[in-house]
C-alpha positions in Angstrom: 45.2 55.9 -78.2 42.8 55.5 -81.2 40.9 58.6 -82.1 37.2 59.2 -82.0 37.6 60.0 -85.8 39.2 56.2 -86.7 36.6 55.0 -84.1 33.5 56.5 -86.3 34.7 55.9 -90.1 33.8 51.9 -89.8 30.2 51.8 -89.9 27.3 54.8 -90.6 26.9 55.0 -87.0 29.4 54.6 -84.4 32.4 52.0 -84.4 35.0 51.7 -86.1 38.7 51.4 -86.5 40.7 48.9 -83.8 38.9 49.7 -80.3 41.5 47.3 -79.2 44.2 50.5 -78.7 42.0 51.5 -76.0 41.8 47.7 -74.4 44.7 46.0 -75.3 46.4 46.8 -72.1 43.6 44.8 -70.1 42.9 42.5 -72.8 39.4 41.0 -72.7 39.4 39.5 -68.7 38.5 42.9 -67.4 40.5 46.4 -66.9 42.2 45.4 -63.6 44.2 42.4 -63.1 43.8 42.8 -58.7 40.6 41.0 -57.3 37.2 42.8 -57.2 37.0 44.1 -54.0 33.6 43.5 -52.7 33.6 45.5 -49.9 35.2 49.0 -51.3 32.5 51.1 -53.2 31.6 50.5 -56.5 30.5 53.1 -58.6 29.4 51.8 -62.2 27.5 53.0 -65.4 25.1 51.3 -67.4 24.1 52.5 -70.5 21.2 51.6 -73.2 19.1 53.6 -76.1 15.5 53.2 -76.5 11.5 54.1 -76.3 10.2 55.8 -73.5 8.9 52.7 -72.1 12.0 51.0 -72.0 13.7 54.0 -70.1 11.6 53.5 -67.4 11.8 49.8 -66.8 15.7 49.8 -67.2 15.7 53.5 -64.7 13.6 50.9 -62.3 15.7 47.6 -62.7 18.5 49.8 -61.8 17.0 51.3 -58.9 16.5 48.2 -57.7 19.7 46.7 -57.8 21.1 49.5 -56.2 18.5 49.2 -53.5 20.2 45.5 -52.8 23.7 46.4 -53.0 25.4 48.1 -50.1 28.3 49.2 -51.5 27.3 49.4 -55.6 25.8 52.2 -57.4 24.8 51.7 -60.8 24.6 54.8 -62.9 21.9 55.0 -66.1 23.3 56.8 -69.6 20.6 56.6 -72.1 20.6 58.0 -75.6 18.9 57.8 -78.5 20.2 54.6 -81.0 22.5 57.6 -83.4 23.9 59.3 -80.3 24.3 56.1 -78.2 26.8 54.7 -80.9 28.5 58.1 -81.4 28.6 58.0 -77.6 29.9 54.7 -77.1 32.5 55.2 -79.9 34.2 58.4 -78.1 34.2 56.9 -75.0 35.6 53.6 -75.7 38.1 55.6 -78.0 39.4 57.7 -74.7 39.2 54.7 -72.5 36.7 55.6 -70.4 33.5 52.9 -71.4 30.6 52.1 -69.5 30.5 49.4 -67.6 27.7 47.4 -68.8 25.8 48.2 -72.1 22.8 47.0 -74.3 24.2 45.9 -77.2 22.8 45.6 -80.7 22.1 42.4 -82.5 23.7 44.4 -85.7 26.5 45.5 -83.6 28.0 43.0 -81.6 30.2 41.0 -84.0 31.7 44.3 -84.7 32.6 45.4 -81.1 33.5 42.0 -80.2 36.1 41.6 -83.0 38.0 44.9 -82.0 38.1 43.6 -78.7 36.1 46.5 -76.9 33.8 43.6 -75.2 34.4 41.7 -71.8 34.3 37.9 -72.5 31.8 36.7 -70.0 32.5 32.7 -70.3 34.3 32.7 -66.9 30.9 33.8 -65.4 28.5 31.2 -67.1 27.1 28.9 -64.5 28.5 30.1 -61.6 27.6 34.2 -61.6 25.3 33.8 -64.8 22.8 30.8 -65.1 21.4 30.5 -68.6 21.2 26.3 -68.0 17.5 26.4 -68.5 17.8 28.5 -72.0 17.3 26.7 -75.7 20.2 25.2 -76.9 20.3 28.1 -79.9 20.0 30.8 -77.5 22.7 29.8 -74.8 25.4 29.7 -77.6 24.4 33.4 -79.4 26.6 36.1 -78.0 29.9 33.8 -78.8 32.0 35.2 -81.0 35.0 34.3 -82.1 35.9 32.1 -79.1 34.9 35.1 -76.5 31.1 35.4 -74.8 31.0 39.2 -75.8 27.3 39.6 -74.9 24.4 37.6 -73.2 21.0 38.1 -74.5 18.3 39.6 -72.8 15.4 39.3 -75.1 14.2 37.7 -77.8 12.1 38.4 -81.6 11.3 37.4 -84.5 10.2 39.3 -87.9 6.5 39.7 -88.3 3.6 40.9 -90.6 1.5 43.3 -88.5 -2.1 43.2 -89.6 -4.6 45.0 -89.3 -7.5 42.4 -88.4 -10.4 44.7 -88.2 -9.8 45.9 -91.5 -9.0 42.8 -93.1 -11.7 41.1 -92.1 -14.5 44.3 -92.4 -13.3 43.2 -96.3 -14.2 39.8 -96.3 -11.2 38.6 -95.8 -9.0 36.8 -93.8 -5.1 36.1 -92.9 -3.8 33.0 -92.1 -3.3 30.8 -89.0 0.1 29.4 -89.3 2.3 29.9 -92.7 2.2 31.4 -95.7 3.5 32.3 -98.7 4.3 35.2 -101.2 1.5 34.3 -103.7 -0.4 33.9 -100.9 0.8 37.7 -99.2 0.5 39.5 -103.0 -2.9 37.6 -103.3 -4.5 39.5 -99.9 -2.6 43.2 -100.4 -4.6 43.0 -104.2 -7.5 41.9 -102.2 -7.6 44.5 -100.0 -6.9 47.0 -102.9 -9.5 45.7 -104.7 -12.1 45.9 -101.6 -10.9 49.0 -100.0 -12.5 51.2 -102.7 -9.3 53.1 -104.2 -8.5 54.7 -100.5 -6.6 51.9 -99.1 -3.6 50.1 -100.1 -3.1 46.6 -99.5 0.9 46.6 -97.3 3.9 48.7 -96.9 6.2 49.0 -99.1 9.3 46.1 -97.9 11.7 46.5 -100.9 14.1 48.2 -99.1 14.0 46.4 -95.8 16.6 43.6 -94.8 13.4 42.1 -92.7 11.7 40.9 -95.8 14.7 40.4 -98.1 16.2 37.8 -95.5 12.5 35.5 -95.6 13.2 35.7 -99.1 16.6 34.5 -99.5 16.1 31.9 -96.7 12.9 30.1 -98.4 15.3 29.6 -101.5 17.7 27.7 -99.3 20.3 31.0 -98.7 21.4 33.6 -96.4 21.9 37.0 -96.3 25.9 36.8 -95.4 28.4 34.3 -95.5 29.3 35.4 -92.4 32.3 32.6 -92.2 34.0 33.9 -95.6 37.2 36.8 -95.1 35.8 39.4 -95.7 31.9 38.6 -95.5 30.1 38.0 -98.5 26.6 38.2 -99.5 24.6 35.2 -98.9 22.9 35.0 -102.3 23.2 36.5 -106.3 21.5 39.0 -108.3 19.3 36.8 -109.4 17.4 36.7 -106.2 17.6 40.3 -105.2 16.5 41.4 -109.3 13.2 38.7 -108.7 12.4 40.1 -104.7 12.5 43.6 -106.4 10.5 42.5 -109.3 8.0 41.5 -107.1 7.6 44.9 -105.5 7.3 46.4 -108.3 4.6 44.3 -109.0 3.0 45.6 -106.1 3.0 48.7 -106.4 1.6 48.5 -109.7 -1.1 47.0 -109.0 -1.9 49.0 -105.8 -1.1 45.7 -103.6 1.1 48.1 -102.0 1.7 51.7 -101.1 3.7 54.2 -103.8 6.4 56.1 -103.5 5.4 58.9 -101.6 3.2 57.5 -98.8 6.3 54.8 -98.3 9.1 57.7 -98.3 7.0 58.7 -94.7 7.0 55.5 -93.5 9.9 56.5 -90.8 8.3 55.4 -87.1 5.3 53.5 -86.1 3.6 56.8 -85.3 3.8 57.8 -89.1 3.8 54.1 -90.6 0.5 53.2 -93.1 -0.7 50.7 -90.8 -1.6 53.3 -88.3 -2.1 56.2 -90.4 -5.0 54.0 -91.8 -3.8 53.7 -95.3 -3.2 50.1 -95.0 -3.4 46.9 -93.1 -0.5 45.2 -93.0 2.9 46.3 -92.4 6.4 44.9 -91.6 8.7 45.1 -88.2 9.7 43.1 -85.4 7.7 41.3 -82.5 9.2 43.5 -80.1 7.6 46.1 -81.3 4.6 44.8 -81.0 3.0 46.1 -77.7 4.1 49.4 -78.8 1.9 49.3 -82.6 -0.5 47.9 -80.7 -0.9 50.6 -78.2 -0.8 53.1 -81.3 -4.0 51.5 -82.6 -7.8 50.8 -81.4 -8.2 47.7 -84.3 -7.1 44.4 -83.2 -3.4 44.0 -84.8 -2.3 40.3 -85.0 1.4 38.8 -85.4 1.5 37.2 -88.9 4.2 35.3 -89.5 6.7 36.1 -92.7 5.9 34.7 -95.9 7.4 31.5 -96.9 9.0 30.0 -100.2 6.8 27.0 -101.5 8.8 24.0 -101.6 11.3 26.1 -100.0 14.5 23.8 -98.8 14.5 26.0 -95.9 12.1 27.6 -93.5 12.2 31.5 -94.2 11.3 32.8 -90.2 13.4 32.5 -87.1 13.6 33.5 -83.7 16.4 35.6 -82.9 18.1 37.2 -80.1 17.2 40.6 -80.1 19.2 42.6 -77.6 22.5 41.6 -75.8 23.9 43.0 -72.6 27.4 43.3 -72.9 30.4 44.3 -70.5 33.1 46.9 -71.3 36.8 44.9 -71.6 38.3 48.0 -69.3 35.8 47.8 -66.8 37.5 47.3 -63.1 34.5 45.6 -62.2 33.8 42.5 -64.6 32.2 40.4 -62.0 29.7 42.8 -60.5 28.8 43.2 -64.1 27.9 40.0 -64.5 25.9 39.9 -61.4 24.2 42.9 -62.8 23.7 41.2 -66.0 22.3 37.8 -63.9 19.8 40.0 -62.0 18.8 41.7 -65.2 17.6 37.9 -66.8 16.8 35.7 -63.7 15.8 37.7 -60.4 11.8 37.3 -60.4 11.3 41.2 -59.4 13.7 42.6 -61.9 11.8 40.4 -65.1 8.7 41.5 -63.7 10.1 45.7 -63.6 11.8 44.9 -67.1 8.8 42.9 -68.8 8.2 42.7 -72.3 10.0 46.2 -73.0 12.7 44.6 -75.0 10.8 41.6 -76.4 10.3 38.2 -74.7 12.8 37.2 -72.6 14.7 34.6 -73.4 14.9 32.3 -69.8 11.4 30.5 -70.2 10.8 31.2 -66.4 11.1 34.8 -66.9 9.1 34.6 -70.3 6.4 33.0 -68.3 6.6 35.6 -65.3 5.6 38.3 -68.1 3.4 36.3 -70.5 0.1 38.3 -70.9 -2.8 36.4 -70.2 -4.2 34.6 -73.9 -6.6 37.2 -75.7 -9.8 35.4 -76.2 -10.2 36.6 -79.6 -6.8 35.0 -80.8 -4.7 37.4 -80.8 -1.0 36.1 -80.7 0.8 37.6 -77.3 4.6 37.7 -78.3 5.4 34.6 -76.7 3.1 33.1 -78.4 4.6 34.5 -81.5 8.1 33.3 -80.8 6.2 29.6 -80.1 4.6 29.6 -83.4 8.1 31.1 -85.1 9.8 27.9 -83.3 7.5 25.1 -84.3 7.5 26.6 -88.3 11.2 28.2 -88.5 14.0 27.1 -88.7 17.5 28.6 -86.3 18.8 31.6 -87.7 21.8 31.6 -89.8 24.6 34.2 -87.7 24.7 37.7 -85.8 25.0 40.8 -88.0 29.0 40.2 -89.3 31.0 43.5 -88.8 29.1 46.4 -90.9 26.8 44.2 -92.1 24.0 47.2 -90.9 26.0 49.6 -93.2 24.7 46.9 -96.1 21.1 46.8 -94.7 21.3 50.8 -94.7 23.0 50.1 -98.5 19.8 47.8 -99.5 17.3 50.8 -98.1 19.0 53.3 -100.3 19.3 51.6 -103.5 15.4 50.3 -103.5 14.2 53.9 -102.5 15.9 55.1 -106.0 14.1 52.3 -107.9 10.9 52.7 -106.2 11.1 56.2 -107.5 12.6 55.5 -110.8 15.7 57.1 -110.3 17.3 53.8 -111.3 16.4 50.8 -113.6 16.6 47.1 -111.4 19.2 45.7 -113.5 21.3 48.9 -112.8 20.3 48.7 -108.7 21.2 45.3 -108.8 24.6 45.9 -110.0 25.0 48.7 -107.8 23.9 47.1 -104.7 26.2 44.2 -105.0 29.7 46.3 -106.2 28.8 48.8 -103.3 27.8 45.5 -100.8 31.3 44.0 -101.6 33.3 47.6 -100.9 31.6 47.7 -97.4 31.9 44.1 -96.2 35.7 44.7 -97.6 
């Protein structure tokens, strides 16, 4: 059986070396080659990581299927997203996985290519209706010929803004696209009319979110995900110019320094809602939850754009999967669990918006939020704007691609506090980008 120890050394969190020791005997149709038993007791686990408002909606949703099923019960393990993976990894390693699992956009490929994942294509249609999904959608979660997860929400990257503020300035954002002149013209702005106090955006040198929009807008991608081993989806040149521009920034005050960026590690102790500036950089699922941080209006600004750009820099993209063990004994209740999760009425309405916008356009609707007369962009409406500007995204997360995104984070902290030179960081990044994807 594969160790715990070979399982952890692939990526910075959780999996790693062959998963398929602890599989292989089942392959990837389930860990029981009798029938499912409908009418014996099934006791299952389902396990997730997350905020404390998606803990309660998932403890709910699984309530409620228990409620309905006789002779299931469904079992919650939740952890934090370092201990999940840690977790996950030991008990895949001694054989003994959960059931059903949330599974990471970043980590899929990964698990699915050492064979630790159910595939779920036997279940499509008949258990697991995803007929009414977009075209895009319906086929992420395929991997290597095997359906190793189905999405359950949907998101896209997003500029965060602080619309009070901006506009108390005399200023104001845009209503569709935009560009990087245009972003590095209202951060100086907002330096320049905030008095000395207030800085114009968050510091995105280090985050994957804003180098991707880059590298896109110049026609690129972050991987070659198809190449063995991955590659990096663009050259020095782009990453010595994104960096260039941050440095730029924080020059010039357009965006936060060093110090006040180095405590930039949750919403809670972010800039945006510590009040020392008005535009910051996540993820439209996380939305609801910044929003409920703040009393200002915070609006969903789409990612900057390239001008003349032979590609559109934003994209929706699934955000979470739910995935099935390969050993479990009970694939097809877990895809009934998995169904239920995505299409019953009552469980989208328990689940909501928790995870992002679901990606059924029925559900979606059953948890839009009523429009905000002051324009205000719900998430859906987001995700609509994202699809009529973007363009489809480019591939999952390859197989410790997150340990490169980690890598990028690193490397831009020791230039933003001149540790390194960029030429040096560039050279660094790419030679230590190139060991990892190895």
């Amino acid at each position: 059986m594969i160790s715990r120890r070979l399982l952890l050394q692939s990526t910075g969190v959780a999996f790693g070396a062959a998963a398929i020791g602890a599989t292989a005997a089942c392959g990837q149709g389930g860990g029981d080659a009798s029938p499912e038993d409908d009418d014996a007791p099934k006791d299952m686990r389902f396990a997730w990581w997350g905020h404390e408002e998606m803990n309660r909606t998932t403890t709910e949703a699984i309530e409620l299927y228990n409620s309905r099923s006789e002779n299931v019960t469904i079992t919650g393990e939740n952890a934090s997203w370092d201990d999940f993976w840690d977790r996950m990894a030991t008990q895949i390693a001694g054989d003994n996985g959960p059931d059903a699992m949330q599974m990471s956009n970043q980590m899929i490929v990964d698990y699915a290519q050492r064979g630790a994942l159910l595939d779920l294509e036997e279940y499509i249609g008949d258990v697991i209706d995803t007929s009414t999904w977009n075209e895009d959608l319906q086929s992420y979660g395929v991997i290597d010929g095997i359906r190793a997860g189905v999405p359950i929400s949907t998101d896209a990257f997003t500029v965060l803004a602080d619309r009070d503020r901006v506009e108390e300035l005399g200023l104001t954002l845009p209503d569709e696209g935009w560009t990087w002149d245009d972003l590095a013209g209202l951060a100086l702005a907002i330096r320049e009319g905030g008095g000395g106090d207030l800085y114009g955006m968050s510091d995105g040198s280090g985050r994957y979110e804003l180098l991707e929009p880059w590298v896109r807008g110049r026609g690129k991608r972050f991987f070659n995900a198809e190449d063995s081993p991955v590659t990096l989806g663009f050259e020095k040149e782009d990453l010595a110019e994104f960096w260039e521009w941050w440095a730029a920034m924080r020059a010039d005050g357009g965006c936060v320094t060093p110090d006040i960026e180095a405590e930039n590690l949750s919403h809670e102790t972010s800039p945006l809602v510590g009040g020392r500036a008005p535009l910051y950089f996540t993820t439209t699922s996380e939305l609801t939850g910044v929003r409920a941080l703040m009393e200002s209006s915070i609006q969903a600004v789409p990612m900057p754009d390239t001008a003349g750009g032979s590609k559109a820099a934003n994209f929706v993209r699934p955000n979470l999967f739910m995935s099935a063990w390969a050993g479990t004994p009970y694939p097809t209740e877990c895809a009934r669990f998995l169904d239920f999760w995505i299409n019953d009425p009552e469980a989208v309405e328990v689940i909501g918006n928790s995870r992002g916008v679901p990606p059924s356009p029925e559900a979606a609707a059953l948890v839009e939020d009523d429009p905000d007369p002051s324009g205000l962009r719900t998430p859906s409406e987001y995700l609509a704007l994202i699809t009529e500007i973007g363009s489809p995204m480019d591939y999952l997360t390859p197989r410790s691609g997150r340990d490169v995104y980690q890598l990028l984070g690193r490397v831009a902290e020791e230039v933003r506090f001149g540790q390194t030179d960029i030429p040096t960081a560039v050279d660094s990044f790419f030679d230590q980008a190139a060991s990892t994807l190895a």
